[in-house]
DOVO-642257 format. One line per 8 residues: for each residue x, y, z of C-alpha. Coordinates in steps of 0.1 Angstrom, whole numbers, always signed. Layout:
<gubas>
X Y Z; ...
</gubas>
This chain:
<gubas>
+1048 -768 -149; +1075 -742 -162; +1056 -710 -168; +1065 -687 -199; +1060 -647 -194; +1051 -641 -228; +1053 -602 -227; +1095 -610 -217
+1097 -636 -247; +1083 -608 -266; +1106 -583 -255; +1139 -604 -257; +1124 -615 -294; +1120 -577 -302; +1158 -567 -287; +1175 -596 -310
+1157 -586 -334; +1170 -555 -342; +1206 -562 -327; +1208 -588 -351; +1191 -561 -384; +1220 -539 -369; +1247 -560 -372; +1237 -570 -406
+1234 -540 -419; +1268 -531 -407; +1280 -558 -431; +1261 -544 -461; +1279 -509 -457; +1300 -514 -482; +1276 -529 -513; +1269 -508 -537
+1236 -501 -556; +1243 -523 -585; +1249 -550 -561; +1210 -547 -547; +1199 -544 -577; +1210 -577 -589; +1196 -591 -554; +1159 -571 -566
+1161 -589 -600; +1161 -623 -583; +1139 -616 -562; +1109 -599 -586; +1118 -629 -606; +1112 -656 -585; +1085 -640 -562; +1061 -641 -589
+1047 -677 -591; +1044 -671 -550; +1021 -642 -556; +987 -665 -560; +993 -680 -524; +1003 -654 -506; +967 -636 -515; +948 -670 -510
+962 -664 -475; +954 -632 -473; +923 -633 -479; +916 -664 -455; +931 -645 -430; +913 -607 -433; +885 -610 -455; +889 -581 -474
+887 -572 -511; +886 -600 -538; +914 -626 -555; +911 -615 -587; +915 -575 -580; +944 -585 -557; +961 -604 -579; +954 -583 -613
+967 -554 -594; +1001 -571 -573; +1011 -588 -607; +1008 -551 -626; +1025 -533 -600; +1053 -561 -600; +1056 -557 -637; +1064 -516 -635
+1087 -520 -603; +1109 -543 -623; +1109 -514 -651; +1116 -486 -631; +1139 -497 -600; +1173 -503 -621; +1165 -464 -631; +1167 -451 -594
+1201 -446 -581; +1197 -441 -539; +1226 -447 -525; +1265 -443 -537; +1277 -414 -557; +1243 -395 -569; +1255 -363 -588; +1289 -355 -596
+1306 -321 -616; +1319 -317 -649; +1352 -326 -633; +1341 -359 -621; +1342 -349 -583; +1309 -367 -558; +1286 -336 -553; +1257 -361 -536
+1261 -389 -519; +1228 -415 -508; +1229 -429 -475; +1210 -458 -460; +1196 -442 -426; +1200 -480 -407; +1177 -504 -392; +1141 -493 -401
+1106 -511 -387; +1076 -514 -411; +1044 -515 -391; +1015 -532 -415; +981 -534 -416; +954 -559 -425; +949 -541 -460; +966 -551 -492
+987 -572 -471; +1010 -591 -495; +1013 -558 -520; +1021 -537 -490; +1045 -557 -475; +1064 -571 -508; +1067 -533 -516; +1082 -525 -483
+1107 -549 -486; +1118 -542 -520; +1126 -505 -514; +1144 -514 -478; +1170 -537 -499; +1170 -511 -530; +1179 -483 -501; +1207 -504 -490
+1182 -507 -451; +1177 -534 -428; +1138 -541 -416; +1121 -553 -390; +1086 -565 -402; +1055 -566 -376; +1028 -578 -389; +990 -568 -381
+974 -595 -355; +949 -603 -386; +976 -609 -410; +1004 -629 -389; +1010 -660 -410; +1003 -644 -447; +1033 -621 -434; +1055 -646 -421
+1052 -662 -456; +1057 -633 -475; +1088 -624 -450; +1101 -657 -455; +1105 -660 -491; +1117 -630 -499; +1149 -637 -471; +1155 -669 -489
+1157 -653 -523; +1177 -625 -510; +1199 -641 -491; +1210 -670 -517; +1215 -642 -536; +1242 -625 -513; +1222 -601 -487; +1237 -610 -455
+1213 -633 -432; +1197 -603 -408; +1190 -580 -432; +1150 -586 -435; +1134 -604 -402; +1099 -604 -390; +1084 -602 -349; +1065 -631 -343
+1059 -624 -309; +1036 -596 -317; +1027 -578 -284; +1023 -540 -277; +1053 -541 -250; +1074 -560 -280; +1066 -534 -309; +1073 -504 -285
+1104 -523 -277; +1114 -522 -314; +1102 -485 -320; +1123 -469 -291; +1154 -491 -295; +1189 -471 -298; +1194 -491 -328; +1162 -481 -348
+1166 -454 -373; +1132 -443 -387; +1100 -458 -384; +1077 -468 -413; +1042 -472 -408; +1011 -484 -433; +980 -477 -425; +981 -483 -390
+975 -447 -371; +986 -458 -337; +1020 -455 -342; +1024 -422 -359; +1032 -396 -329; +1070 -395 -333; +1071 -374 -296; +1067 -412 -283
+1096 -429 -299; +1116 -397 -307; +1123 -413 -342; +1112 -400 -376; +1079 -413 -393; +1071 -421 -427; +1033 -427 -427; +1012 -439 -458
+978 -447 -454; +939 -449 -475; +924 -418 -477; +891 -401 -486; +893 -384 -518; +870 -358 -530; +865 -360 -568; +853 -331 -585
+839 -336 -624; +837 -300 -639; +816 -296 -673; +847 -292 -696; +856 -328 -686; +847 -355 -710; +819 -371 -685; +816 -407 -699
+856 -413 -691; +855 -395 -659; +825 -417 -647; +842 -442 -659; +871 -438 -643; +858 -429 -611; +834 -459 -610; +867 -484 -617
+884 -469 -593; +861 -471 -559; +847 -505 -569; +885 -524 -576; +889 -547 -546; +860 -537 -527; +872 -503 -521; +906 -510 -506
+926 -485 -530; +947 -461 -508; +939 -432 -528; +905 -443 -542; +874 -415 -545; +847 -414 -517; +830 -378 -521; +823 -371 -561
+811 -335 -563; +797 -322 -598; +784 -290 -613; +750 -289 -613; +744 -282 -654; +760 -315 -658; +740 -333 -630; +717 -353 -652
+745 -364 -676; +767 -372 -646; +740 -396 -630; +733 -409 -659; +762 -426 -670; +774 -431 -636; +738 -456 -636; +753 -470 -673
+782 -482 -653; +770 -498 -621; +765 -473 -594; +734 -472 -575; +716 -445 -560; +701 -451 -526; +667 -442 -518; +660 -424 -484
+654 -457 -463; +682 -478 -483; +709 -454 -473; +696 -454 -433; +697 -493 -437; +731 -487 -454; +742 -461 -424; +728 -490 -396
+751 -515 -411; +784 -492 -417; +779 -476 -383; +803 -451 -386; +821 -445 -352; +850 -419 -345; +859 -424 -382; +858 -460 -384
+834 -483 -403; +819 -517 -389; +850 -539 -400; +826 -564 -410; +819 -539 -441; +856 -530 -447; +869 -543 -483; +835 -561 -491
+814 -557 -530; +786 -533 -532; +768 -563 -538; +770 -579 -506; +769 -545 -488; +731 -540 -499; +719 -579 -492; +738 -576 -456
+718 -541 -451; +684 -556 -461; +679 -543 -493; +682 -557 -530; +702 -542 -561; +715 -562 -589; +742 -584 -590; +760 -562 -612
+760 -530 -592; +797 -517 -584; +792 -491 -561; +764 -475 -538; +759 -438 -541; +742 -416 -511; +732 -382 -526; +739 -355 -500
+726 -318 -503; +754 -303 -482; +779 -311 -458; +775 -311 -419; +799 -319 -391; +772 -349 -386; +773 -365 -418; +782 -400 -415
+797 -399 -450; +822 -380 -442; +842 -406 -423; +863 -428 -443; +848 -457 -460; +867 -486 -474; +844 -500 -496; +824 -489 -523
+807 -462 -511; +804 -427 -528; +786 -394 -515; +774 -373 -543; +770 -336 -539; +762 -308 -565; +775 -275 -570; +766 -244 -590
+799 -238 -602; +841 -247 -598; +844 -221 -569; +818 -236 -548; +833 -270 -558; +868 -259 -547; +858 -252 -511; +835 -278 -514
+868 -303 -518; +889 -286 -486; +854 -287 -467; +858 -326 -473; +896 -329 -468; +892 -311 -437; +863 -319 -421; +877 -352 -406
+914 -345 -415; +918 -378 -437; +922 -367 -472; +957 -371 -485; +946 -367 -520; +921 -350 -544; +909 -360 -582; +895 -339 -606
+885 -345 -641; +887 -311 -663; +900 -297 -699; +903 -266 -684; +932 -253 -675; +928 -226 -660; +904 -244 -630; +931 -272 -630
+957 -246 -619; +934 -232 -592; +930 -268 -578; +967 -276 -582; +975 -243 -562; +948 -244 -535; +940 -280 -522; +955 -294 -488
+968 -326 -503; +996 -345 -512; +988 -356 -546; +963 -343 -572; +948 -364 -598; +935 -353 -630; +917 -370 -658; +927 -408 -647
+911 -432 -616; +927 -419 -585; +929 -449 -571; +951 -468 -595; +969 -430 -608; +977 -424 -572; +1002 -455 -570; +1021 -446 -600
+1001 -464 -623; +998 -449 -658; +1008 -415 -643; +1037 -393 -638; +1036 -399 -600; +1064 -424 -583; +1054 -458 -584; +1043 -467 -545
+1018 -482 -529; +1030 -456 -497; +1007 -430 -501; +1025 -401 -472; +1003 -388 -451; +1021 -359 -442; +988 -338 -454; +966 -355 -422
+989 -346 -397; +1009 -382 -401; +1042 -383 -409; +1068 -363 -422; +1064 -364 -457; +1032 -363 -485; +1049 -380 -516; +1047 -410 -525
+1073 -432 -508; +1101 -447 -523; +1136 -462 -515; +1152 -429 -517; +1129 -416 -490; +1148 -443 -470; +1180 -426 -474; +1195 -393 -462
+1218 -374 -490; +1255 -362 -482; +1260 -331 -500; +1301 -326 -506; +1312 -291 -509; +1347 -277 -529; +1357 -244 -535; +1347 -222 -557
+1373 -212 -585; +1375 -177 -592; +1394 -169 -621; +1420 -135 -614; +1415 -111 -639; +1446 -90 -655; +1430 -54 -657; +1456 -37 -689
+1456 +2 -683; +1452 +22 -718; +1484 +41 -723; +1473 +78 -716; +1478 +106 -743; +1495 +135 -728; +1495 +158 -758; +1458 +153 -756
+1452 +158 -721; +1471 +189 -717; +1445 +206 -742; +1417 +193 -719; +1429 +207 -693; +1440 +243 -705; +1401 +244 -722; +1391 +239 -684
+1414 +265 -671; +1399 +293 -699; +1367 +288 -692
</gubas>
């Protein structure tokens, strides 16, 4: 019997691979941005009736978050890509003078690999796709172990869209030999230009592959409510937010920190609109199922209701309840809650006024180093500016659910679902990723016209002078 190394397949796999993303993209040099962007109206087009499979998939495959949540939020996100993409201009001529001279040119930076997780699988990895062909790149997909055949799906409808459309075959491929000897293989090729990694942490110390890193990534987010704010919107809001797909946002609140004269108000409505506040022995029945482990959860609990969270702990809420809600009466480097939770988890904590709530939030954002955002709801300006100027984070969020804002949704931010972690310590930027982050700009230079000027001398009066000068002489 003829024996097959599979760690070799996996390495000759991971070589072609990117030879063959290399090649291709060699052939796209010369498209031009209206060019991809036909390709990107196809494809956003003709992906949509795919979309209700592809999370079927998912979710047999991982297990996390909910159908309905998935699909509500792919199809919405879908809708405002296919608004705003025609507006971006990446690559090609980006600026020019009054003179019609290139100031700014956008450059695709090459073959790029997009490391995925098991989380929002099918948004994540349409999205990742759509700005590699809008940035003129070629990819290399490699899927999470969890999420292999969702992936190759997802992978393999857009290339046949794409590609009947006129991207060169190449262009967008997929590892299927997934092994840790084949994705370093892909990571320190010659070939590979930058790396792109979602919410997979492994792969973010650039000193290994010597290649830049774009990392995006969940993250806890502190939410602060300050007594200007209108409290039944901002509980609202914040409620929405944690509970939508069992937690799984990537910038959705986990710490909610309140002023203490609005306490009662604050708990109140948050009651009104599903959360649950653990007693004492619900939250260590909680704690003994999450089992919070060098910042990790039991993966068991990741993406999963609030509902089925408090049955698989032992205790009973009602079928209603959107999220469960530890209150905490300060912060210590033990507190389990501090670890990132994706699911519907909040930790309350109370504060005597904004300035104990503002070192409250970088207490939080620091203590485990995984907060790449912050929310706040306020009418005051002033506080708002303090927050703005002071917080460690990426992205700030105010007055709107952080977990939909964040992506671009409703807000002024960039539409992405690549939250940048550069804020943690991941990565080498904090914004929200899009094509353009994919690209490198060419600045052109021309000198600078400097127009002579004729300097006329004033004829001189000698009649004059001479009286000038013999007052001078007198005196």
């Amino acid at each position: 019997m003829q024996q097959i190394d599979k760690d070799l397949l996996s390495i000759q796999e991971a070589r072609i691979l990117v030879e063959t993303a290399r090649d291709a993209h060699y052939l796209i040099k010369d498209y031009g941005q209206k060019h991809f962007d036909q390709i990107l109206k196809q494809l956003l087009e003709q992906i949509k009736p795919e979309i209700s499979k592809f999370v079927a998939s998912e979710l047999n495959e991982t297990k996390l978050g909910n159908s309905k949540d998935k699909e509500a939020l792919i199809n919405q996100f879908l809708e405002a890509l296919t608004e705003d993409l025609p507006k971006q201009q990446c690559i090609g001529a980006l600026a020019k003078d009054s003179a019609g001279n290139i100031l700014q040119v956008g450059v695709p930076v090459g073959v790029i690999p997009v490391i995925l997780s098991n989380e929002n699988v099918v948004l994540n990895t349409l999205y990742s796709l759509i700005i590699g062909i809008k940035s003129g790149n070629a990819l290399v997909v490699i899927p999470h172990s969890n999420a292999c055949k969702t992936t190759y799906q997802i992978v393999r409808k857009v290339k046949q869209i794409c590609e009947s459309n006129g991207l060169p075959k190449g262009c967008l491929t997929c590892l299927e030999q997934v092994t840790e000897n084949s994705v370093q293989e892909v990571l320190s090729h010659q070939d590979t230009a930058m790396i792109l990694v979602i919410g997979n942490s492994k792969y973010t110390n650039a000193t290994t592959n010597q290649k830049p890193i774009i990392y995006g990534s969940s993250g806890a987010t502190p939410v602060f409510i300050e007594r200007s704010a209108p409290i039944q919107s901002a509980v609202n809001a914040i409620i929405q937010s944690r509970s939508f797909d069992g937690g799984l946002l990537p910038g959705a609140e986990q710490y909610l920190i309140a002023e203490s004269v609005i306490a009662s108000e604050v708990k109140m409505k948050m009651k009104q609109y599903g959360a649950h506040f653990l007693s004492k022995e619900e939250e260590l029945k909680l704690l003994h199922l999450l089992q919070p482990k060098e910042n990790q959860i039991n993966p068991e609990c990741i993406g999963k209701s609030a509902f089925w969270l408090a049955q698989k702990a032992g205790f009973s809420v009602d079928s209603q309840i959107k999220v469960l809600v530890s209150e905490q009466q300060y912060l210590h480097e033990e507190d389990p809650f501090t670890n990132e939770m994706k699911c519907p988890v909040l930790a309350f904590y109370l504060e005597p006024d904004w300035i104990h709530a503002c070192e409250k939030s970088i207490r939080l954002l620091k203590e485990k180093n995984h907060g790449h955002s912050l929310a706040i709801h306020s009418q005051n300006t002033t506080i708002l500016n303090e927050f703005a100027l002071k917080k460690p984070v990426g992205r700030m969020i105010v007055n709107a659910p952080a977990g939909f804002a964040s992506l671009g949704l409703n807000s002024n931010l960039p539409l992405s679902v690549i939250l940048g972690g550069f804020t943690t310590g991941r990565g080498i930027s904090a914004k929200n990723i899009t094509a353009a982050d994919l690209t490198y700009k060419r600045q052109i230079s021309y000198p600078i016209q400097i127009a002579e000027s004729t300097v006329t001398a004033e004829p001189v009066d000698k009649q004059l002078l001479e009286k000038v000068l013999r007052k001078i002489l007198e005196k």
